[in-house]
mmCIF file of the N, C-alpha and C atoms, coordinates in Angstrom:
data_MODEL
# 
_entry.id   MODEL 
# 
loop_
_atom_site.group_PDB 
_atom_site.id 
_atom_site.type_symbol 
_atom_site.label_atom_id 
_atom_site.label_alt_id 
_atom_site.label_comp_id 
_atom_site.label_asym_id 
_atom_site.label_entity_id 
_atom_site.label_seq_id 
_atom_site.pdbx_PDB_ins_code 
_atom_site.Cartn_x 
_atom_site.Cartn_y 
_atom_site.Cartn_z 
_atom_site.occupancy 
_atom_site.B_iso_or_equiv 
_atom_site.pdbx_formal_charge 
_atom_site.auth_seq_id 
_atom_site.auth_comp_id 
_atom_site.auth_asym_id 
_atom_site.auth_atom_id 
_atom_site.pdbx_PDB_model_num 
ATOM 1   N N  . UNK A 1 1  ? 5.140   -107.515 24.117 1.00 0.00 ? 1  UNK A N  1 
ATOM 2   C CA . UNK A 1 1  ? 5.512   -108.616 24.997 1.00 0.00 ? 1  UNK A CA 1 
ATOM 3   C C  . UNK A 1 1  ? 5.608   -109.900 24.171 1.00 0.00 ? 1  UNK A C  1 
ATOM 4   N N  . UNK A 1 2  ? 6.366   -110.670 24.184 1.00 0.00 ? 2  UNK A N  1 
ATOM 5   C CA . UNK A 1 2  ? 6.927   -111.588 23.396 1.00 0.00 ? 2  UNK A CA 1 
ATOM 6   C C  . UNK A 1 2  ? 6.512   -113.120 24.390 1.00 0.00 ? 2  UNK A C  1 
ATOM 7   N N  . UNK A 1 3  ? 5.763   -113.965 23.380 1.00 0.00 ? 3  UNK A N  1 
ATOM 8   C CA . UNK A 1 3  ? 4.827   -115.149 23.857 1.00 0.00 ? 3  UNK A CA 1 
ATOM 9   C C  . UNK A 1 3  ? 6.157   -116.177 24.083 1.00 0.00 ? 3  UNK A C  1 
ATOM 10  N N  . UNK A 1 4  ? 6.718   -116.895 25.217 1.00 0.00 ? 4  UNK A N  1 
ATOM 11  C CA . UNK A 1 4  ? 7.924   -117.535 25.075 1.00 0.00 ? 4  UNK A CA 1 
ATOM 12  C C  . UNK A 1 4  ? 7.346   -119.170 24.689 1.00 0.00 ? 4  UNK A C  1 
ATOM 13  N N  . UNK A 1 5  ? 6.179   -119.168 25.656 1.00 0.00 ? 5  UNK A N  1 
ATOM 14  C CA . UNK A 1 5  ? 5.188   -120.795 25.017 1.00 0.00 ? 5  UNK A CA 1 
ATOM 15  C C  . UNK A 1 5  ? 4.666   -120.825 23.647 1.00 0.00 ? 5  UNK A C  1 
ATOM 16  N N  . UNK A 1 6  ? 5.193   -119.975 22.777 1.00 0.00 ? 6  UNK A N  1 
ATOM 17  C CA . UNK A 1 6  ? 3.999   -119.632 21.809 1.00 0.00 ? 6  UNK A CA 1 
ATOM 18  C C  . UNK A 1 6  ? 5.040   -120.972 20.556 1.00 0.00 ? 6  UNK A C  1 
ATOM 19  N N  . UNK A 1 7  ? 3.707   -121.770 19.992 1.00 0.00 ? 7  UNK A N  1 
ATOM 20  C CA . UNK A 1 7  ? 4.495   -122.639 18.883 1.00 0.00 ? 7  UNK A CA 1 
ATOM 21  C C  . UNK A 1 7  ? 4.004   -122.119 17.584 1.00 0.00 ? 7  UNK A C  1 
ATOM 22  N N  . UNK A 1 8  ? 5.234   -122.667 16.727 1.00 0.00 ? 8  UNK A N  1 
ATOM 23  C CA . UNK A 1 8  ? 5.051   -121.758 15.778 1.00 0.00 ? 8  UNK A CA 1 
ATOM 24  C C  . UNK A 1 8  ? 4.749   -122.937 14.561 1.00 0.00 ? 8  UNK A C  1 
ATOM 25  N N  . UNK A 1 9  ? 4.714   -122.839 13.178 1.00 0.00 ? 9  UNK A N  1 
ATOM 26  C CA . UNK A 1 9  ? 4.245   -123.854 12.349 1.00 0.00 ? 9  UNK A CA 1 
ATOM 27  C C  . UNK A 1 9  ? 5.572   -123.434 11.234 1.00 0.00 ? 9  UNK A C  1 
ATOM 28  N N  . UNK A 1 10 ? 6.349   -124.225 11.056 1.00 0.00 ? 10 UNK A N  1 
ATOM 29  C CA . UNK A 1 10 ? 7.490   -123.943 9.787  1.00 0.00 ? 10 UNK A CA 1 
ATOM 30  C C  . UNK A 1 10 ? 7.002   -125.262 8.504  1.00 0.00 ? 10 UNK A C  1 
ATOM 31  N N  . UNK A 1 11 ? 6.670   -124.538 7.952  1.00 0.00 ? 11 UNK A N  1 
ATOM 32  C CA . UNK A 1 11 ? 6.720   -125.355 6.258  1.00 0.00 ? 11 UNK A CA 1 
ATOM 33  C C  . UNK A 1 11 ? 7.097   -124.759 5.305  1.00 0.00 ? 11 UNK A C  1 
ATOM 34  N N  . UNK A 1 12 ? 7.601   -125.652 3.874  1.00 0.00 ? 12 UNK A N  1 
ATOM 35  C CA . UNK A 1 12 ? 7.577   -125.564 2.644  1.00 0.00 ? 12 UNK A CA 1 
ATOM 36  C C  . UNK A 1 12 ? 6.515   -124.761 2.037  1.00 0.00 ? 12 UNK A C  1 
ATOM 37  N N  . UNK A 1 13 ? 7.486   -123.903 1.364  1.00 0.00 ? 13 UNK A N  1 
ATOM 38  C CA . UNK A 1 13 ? 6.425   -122.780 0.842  1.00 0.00 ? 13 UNK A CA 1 
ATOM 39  C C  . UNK A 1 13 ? 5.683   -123.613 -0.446 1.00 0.00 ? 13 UNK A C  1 
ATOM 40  N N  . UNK A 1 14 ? 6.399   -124.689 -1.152 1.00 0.00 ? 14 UNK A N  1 
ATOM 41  C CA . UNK A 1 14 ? 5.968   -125.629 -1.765 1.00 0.00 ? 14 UNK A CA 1 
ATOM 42  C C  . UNK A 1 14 ? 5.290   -126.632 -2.114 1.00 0.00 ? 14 UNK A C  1 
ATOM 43  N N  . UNK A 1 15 ? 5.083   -127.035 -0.898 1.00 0.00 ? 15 UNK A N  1 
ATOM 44  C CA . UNK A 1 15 ? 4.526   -128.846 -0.939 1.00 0.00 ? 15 UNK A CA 1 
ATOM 45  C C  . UNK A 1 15 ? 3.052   -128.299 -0.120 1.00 0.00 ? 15 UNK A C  1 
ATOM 46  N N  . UNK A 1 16 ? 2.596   -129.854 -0.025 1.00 0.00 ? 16 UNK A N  1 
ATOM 47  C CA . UNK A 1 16 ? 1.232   -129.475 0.224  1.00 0.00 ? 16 UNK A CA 1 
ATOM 48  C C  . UNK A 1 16 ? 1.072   -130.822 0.728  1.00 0.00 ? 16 UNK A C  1 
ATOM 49  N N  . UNK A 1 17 ? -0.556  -131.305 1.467  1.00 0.00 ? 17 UNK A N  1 
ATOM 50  C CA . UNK A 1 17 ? -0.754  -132.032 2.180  1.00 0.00 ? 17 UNK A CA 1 
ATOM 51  C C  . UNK A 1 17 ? 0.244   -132.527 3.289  1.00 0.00 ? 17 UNK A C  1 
ATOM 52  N N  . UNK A 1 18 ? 0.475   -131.785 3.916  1.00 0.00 ? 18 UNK A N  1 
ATOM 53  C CA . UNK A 1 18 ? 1.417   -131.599 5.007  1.00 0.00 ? 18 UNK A CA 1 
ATOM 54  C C  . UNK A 1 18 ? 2.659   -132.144 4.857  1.00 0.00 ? 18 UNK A C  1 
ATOM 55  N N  . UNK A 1 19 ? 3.271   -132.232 3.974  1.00 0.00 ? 19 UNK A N  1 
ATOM 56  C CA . UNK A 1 19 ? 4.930   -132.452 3.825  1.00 0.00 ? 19 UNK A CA 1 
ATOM 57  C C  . UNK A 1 19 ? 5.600   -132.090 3.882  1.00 0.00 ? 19 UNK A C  1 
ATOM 58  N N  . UNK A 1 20 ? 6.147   -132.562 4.980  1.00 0.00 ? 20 UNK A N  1 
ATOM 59  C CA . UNK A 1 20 ? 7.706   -131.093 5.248  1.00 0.00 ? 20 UNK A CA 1 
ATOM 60  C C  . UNK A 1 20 ? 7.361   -130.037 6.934  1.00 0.00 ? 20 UNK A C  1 
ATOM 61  N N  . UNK A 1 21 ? 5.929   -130.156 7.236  1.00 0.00 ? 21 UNK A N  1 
ATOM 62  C CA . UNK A 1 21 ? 5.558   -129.410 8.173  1.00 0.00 ? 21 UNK A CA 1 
ATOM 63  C C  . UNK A 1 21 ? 6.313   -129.971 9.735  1.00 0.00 ? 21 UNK A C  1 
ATOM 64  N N  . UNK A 1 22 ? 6.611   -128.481 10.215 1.00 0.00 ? 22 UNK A N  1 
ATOM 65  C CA . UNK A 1 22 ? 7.459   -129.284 11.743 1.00 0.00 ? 22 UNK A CA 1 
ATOM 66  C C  . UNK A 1 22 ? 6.798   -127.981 12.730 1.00 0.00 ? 22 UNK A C  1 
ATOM 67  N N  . UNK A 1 23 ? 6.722   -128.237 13.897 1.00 0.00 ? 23 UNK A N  1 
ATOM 68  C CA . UNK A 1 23 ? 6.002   -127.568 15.246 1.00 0.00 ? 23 UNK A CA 1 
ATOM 69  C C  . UNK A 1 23 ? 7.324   -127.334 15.725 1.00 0.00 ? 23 UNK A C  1 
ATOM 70  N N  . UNK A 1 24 ? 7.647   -126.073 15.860 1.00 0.00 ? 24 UNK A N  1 
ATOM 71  C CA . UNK A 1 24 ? 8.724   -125.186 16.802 1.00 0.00 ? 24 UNK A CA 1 
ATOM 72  C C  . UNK A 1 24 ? 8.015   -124.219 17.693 1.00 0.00 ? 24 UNK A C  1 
ATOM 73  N N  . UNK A 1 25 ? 9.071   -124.576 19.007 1.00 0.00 ? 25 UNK A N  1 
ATOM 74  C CA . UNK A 1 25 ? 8.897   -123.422 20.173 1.00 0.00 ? 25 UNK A CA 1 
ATOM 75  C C  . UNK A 1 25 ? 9.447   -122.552 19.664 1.00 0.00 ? 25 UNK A C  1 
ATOM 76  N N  . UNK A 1 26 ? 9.274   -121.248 20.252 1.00 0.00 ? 26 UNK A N  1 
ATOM 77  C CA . UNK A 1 26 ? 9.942   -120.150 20.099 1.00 0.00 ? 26 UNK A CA 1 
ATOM 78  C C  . UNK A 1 26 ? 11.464  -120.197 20.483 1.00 0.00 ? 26 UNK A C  1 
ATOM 79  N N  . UNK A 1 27 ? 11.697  -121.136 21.310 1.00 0.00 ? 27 UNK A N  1 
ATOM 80  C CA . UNK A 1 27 ? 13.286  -121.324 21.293 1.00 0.00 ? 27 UNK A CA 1 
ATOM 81  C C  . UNK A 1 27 ? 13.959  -121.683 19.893 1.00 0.00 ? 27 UNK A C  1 
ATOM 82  N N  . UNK A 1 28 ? 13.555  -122.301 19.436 1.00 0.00 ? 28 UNK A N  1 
ATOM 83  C CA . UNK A 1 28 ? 13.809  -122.900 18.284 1.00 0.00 ? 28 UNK A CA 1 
ATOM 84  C C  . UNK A 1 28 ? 14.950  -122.300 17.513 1.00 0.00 ? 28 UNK A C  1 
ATOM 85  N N  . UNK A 1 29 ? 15.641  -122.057 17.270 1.00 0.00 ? 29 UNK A N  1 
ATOM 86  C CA . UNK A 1 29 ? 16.782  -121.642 16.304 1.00 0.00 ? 29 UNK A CA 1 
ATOM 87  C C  . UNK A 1 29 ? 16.400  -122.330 14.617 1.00 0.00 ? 29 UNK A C  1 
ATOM 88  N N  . UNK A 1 30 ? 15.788  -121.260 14.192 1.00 0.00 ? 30 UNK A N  1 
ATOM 89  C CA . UNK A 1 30 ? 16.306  -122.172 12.473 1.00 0.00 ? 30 UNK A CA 1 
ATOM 90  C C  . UNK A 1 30 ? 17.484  -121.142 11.764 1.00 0.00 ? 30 UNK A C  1 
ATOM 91  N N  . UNK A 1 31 ? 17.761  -121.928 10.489 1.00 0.00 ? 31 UNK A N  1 
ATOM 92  C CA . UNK A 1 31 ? 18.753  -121.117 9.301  1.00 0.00 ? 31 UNK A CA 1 
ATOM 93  C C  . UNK A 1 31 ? 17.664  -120.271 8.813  1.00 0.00 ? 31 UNK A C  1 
ATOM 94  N N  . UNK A 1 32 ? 18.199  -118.991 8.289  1.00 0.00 ? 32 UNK A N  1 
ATOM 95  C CA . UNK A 1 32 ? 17.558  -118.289 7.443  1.00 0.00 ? 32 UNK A CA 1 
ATOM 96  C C  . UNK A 1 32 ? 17.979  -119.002 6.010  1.00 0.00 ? 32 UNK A C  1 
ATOM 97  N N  . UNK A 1 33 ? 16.516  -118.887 5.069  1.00 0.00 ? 33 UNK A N  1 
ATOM 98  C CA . UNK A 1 33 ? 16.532  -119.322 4.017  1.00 0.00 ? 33 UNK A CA 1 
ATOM 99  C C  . UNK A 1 33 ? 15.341  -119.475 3.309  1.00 0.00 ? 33 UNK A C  1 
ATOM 100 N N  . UNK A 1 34 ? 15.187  -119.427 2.013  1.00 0.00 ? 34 UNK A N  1 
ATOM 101 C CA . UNK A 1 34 ? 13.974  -119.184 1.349  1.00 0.00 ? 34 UNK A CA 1 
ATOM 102 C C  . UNK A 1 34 ? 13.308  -120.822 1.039  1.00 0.00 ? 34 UNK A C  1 
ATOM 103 N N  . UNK A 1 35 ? 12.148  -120.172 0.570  1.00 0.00 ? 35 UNK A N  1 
ATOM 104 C CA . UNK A 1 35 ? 11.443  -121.354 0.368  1.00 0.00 ? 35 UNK A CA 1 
ATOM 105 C C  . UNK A 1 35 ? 10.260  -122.166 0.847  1.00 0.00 ? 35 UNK A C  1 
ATOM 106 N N  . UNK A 1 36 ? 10.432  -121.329 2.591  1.00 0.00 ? 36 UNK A N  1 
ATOM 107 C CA . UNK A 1 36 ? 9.703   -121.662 3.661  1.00 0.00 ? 36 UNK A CA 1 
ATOM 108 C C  . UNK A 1 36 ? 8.653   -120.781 4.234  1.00 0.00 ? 36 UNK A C  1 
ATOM 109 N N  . UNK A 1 37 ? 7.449   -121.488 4.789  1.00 0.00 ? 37 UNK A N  1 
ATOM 110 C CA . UNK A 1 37 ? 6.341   -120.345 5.490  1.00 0.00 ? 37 UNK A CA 1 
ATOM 111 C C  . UNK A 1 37 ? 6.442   -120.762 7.255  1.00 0.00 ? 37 UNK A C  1 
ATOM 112 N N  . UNK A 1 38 ? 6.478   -119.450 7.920  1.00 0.00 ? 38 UNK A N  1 
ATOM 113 C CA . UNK A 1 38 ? 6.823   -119.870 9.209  1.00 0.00 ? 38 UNK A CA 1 
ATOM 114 C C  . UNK A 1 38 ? 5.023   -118.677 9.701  1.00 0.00 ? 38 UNK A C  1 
ATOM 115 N N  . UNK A 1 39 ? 4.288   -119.530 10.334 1.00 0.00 ? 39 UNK A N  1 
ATOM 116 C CA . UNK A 1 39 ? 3.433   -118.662 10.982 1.00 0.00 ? 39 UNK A CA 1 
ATOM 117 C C  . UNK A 1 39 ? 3.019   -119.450 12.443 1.00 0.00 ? 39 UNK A C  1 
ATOM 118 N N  . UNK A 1 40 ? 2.473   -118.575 13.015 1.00 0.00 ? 40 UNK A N  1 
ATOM 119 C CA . UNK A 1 40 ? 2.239   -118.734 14.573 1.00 0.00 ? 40 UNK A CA 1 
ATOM 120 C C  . UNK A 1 40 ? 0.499   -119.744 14.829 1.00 0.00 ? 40 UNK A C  1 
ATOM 121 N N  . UNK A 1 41 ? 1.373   -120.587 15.659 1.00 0.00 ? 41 UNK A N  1 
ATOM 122 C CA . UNK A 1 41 ? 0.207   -121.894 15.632 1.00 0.00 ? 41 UNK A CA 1 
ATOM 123 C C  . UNK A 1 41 ? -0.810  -121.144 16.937 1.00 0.00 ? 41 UNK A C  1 
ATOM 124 N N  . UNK A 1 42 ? -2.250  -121.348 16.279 1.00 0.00 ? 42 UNK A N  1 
ATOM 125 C CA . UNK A 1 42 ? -3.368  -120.831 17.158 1.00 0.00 ? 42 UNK A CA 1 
ATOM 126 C C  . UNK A 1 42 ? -4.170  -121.992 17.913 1.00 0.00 ? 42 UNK A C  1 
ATOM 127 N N  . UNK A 1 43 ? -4.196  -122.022 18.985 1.00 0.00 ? 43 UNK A N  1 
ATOM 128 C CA . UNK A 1 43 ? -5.044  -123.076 19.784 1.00 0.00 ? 43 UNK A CA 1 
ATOM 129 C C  . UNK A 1 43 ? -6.614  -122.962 19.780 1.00 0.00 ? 43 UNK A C  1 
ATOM 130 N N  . UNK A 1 44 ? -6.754  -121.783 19.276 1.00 0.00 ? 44 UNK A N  1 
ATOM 131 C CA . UNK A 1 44 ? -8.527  -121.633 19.420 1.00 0.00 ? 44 UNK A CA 1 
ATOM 132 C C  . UNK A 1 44 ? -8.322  -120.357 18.282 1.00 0.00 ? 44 UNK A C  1 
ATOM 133 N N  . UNK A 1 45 ? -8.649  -121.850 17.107 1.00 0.00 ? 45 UNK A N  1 
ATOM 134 C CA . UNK A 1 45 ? -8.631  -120.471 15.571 1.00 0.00 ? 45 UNK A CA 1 
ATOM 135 C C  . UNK A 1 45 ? -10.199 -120.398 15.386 1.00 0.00 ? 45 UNK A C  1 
ATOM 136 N N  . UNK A 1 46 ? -10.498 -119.558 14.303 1.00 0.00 ? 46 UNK A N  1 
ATOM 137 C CA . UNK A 1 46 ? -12.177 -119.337 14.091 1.00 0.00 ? 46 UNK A CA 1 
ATOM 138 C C  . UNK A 1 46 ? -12.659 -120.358 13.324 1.00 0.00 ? 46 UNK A C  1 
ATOM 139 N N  . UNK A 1 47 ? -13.594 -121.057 13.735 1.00 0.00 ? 47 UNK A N  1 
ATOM 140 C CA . UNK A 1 47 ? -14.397 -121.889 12.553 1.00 0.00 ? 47 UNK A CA 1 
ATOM 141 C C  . UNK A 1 47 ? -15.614 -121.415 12.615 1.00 0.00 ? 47 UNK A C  1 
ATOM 142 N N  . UNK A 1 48 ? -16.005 -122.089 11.365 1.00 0.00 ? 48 UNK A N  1 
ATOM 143 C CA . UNK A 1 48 ? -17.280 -121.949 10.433 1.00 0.00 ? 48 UNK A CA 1 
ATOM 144 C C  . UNK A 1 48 ? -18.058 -122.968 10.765 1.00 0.00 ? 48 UNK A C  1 
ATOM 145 N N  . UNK A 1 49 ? -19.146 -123.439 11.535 1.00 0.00 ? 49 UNK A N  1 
ATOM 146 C CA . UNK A 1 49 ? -19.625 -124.778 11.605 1.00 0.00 ? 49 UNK A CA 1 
ATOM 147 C C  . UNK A 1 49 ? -18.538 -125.672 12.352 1.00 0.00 ? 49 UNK A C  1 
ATOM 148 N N  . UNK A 1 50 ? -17.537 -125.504 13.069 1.00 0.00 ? 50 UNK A N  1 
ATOM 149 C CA . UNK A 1 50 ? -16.801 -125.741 14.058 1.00 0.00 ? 50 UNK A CA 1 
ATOM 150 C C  . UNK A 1 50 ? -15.944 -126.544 12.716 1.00 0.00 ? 50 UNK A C  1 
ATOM 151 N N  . UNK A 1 51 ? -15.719 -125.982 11.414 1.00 0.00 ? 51 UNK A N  1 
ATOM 152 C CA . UNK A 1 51 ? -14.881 -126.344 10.739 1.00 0.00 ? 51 UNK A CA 1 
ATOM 153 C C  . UNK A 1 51 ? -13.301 -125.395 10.644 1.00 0.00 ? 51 UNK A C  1 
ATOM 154 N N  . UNK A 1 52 ? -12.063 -125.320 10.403 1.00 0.00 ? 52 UNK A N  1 
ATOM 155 C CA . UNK A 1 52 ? -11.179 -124.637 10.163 1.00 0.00 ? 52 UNK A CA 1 
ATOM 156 C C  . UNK A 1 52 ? -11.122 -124.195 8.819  1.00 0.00 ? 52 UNK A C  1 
ATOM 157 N N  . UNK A 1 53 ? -10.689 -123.103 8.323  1.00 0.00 ? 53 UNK A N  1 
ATOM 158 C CA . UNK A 1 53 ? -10.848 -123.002 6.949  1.00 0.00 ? 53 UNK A CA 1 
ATOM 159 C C  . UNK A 1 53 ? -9.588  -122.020 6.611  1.00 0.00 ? 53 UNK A C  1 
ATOM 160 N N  . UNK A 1 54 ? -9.310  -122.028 5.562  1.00 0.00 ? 54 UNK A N  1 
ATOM 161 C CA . UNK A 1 54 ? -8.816  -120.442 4.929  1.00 0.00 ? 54 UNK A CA 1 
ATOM 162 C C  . UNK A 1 54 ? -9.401  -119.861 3.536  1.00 0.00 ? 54 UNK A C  1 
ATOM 163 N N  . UNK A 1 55 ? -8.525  -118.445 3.403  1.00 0.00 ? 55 UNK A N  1 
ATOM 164 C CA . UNK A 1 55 ? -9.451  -117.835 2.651  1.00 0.00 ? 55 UNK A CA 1 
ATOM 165 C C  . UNK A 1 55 ? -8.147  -117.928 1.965  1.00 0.00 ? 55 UNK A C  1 
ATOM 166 N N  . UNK A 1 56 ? -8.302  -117.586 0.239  1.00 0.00 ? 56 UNK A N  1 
ATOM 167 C CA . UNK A 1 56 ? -7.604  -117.015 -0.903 1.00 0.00 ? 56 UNK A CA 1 
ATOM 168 C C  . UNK A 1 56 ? -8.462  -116.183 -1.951 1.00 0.00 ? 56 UNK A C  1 
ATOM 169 N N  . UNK A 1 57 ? -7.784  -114.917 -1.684 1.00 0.00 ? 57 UNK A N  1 
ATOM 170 C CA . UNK A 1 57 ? -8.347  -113.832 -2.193 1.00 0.00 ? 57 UNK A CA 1 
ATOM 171 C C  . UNK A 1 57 ? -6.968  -113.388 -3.391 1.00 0.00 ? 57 UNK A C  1 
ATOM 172 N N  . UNK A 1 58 ? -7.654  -112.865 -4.588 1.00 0.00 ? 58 UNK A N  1 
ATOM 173 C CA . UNK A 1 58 ? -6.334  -112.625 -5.406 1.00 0.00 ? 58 UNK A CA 1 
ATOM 174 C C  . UNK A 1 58 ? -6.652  -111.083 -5.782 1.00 0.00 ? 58 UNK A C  1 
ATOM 175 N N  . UNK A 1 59 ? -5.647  -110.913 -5.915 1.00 0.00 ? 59 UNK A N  1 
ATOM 176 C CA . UNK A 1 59 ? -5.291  -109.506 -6.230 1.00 0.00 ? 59 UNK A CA 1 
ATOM 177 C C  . UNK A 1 59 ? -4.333  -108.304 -6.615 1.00 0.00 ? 59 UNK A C  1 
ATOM 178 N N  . UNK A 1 60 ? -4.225  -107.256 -7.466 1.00 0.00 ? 60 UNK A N  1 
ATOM 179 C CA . UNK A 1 60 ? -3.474  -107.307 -8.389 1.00 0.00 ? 60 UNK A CA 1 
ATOM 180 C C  . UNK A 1 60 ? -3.270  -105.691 -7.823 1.00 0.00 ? 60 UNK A C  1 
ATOM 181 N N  . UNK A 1 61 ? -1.579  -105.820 -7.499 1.00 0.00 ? 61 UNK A N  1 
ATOM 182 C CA . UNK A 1 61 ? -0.852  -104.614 -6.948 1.00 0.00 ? 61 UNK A CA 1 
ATOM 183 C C  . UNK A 1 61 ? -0.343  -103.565 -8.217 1.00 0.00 ? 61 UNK A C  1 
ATOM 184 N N  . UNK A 1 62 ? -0.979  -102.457 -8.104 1.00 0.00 ? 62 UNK A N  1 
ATOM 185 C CA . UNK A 1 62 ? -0.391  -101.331 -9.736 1.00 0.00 ? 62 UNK A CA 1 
ATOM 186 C C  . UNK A 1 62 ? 0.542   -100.538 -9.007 1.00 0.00 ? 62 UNK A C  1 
ATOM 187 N N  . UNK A 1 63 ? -0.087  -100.246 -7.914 1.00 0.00 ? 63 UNK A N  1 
ATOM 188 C CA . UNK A 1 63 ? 1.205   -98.681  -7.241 1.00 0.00 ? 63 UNK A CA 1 
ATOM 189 C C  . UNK A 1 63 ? 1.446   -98.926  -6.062 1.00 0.00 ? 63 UNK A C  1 
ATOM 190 N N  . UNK A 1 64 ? 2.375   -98.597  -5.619 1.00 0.00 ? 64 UNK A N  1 
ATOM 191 C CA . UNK A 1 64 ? 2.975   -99.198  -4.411 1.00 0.00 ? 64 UNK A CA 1 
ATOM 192 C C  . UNK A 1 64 ? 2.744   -97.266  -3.647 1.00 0.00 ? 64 UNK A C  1 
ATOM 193 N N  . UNK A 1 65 ? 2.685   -96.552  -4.504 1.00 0.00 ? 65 UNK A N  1 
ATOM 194 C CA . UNK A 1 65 ? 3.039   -95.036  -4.141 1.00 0.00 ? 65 UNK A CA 1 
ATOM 195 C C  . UNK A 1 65 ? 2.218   -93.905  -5.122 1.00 0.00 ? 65 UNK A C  1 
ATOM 196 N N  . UNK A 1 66 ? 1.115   -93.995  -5.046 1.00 0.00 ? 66 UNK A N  1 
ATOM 197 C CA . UNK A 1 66 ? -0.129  -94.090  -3.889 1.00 0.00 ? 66 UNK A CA 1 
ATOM 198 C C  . UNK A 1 66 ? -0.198  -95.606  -4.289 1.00 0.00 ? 66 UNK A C  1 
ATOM 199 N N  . UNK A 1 67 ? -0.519  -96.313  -3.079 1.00 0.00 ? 67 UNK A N  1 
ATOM 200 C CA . UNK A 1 67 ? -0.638  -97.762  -3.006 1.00 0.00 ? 67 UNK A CA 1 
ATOM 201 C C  . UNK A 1 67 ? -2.572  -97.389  -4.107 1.00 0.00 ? 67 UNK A C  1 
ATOM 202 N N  . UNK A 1 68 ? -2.039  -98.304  -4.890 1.00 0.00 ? 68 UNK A N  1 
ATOM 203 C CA . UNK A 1 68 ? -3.643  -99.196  -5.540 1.00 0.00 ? 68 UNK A CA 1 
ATOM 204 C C  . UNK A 1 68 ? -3.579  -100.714 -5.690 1.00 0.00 ? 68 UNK A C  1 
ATOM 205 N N  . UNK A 1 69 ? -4.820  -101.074 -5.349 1.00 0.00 ? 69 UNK A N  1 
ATOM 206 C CA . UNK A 1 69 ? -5.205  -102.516 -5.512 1.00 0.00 ? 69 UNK A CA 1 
ATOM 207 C C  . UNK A 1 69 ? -6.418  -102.948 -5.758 1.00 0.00 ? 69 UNK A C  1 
ATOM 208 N N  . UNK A 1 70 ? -6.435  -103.940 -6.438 1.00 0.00 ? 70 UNK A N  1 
ATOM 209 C CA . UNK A 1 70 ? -7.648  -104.613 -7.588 1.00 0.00 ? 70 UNK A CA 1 
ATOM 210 C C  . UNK A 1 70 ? -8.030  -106.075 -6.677 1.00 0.00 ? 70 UNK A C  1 
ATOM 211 N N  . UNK A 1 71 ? -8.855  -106.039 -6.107 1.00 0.00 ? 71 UNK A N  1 
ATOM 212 C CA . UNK A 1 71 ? -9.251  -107.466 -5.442 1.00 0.00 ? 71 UNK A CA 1 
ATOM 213 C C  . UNK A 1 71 ? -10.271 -107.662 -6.959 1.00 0.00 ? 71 UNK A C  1 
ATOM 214 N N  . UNK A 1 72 ? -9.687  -109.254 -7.138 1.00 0.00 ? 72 UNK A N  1 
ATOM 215 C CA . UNK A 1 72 ? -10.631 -109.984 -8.635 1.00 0.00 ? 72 UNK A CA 1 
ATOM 216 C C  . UNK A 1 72 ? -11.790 -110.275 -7.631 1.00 0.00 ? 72 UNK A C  1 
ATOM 217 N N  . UNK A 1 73 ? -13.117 -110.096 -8.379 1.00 0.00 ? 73 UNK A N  1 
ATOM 218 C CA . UNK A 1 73 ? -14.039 -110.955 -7.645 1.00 0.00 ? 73 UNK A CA 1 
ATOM 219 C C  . UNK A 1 73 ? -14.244 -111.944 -7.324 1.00 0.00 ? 73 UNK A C  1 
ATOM 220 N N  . UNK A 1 74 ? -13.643 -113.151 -7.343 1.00 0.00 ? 74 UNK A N  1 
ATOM 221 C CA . UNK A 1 74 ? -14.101 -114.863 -7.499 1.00 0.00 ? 74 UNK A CA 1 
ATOM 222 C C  . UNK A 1 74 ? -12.247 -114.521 -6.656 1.00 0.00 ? 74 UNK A C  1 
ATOM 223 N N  . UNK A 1 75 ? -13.155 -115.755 -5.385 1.00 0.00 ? 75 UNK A N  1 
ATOM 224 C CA . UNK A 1 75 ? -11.757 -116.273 -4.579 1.00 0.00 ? 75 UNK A CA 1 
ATOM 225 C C  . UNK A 1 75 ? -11.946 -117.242 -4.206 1.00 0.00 ? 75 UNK A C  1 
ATOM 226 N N  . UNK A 1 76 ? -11.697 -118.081 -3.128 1.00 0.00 ? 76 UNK A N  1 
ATOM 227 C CA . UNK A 1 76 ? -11.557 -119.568 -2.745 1.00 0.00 ? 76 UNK A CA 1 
ATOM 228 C C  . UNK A 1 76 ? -11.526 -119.786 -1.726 1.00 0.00 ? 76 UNK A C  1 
ATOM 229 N N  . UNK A 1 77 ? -12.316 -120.593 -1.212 1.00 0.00 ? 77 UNK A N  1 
ATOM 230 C CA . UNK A 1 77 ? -12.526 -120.567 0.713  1.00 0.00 ? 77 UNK A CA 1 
ATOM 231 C C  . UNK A 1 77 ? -12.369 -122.247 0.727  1.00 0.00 ? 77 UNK A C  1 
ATOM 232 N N  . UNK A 1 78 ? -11.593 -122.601 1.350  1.00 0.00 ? 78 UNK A N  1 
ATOM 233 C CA . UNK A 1 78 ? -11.151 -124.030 1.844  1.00 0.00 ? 78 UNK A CA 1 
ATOM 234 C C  . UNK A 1 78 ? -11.180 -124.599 3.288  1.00 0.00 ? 78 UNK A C  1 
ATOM 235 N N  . UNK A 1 79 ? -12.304 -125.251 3.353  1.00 0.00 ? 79 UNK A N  1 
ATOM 236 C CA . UNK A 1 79 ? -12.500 -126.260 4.713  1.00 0.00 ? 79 UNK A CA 1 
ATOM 237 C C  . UNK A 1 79 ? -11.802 -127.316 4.904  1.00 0.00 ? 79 UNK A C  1 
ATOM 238 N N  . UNK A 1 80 ? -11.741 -127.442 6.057  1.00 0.00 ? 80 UNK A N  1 
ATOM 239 C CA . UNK A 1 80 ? -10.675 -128.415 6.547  1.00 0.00 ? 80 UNK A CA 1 
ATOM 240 C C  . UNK A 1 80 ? -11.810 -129.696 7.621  1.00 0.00 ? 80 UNK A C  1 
ATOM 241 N N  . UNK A 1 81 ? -11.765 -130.454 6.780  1.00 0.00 ? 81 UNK A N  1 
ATOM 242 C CA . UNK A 1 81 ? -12.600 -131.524 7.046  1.00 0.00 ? 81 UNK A CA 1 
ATOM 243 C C  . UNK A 1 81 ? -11.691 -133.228 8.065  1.00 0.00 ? 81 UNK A C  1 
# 
């Protein structure tokens, strides 16, 4: 079932400290084209200490067939203050 209120978040796969970021409905029509991260805006995301955060985990793809993968130990957790 397809969310028709649902807003979505389109940014630059590039920039940072919010430049370039725009709030689309699902009506929204964009161009296809690279460059950009489009993910679905959450009204009640999980926090930590009623903080927002994300995670970056790295990790290193050998076989796609049998799939293997190497999560490095040391990753990066970022609060949003």
């Amino acid at each position: 079932m397809q969310d028709n209120k649902a807003l979505w978040i389109y940014k630059p796969s590039a920039s940072s400290c919010g430049r370039g970021i725009k709030l689309l409905s699902s009506k929204t029509r964009i161009k296809k084209r690279g460059g950009y991260i489009v993910s679905k805006y959450l009204k009640n995301p999980h926090t930590i200490n009623e903080l927002k955060y994300d995670l970056r985990l790295y990790v290193c793809v050998t076989s796609f067939n049998p799939l293997r993968v190497y999560l490095y130990e040391e990753g990066l957790v970022r609060f949003a203050t």
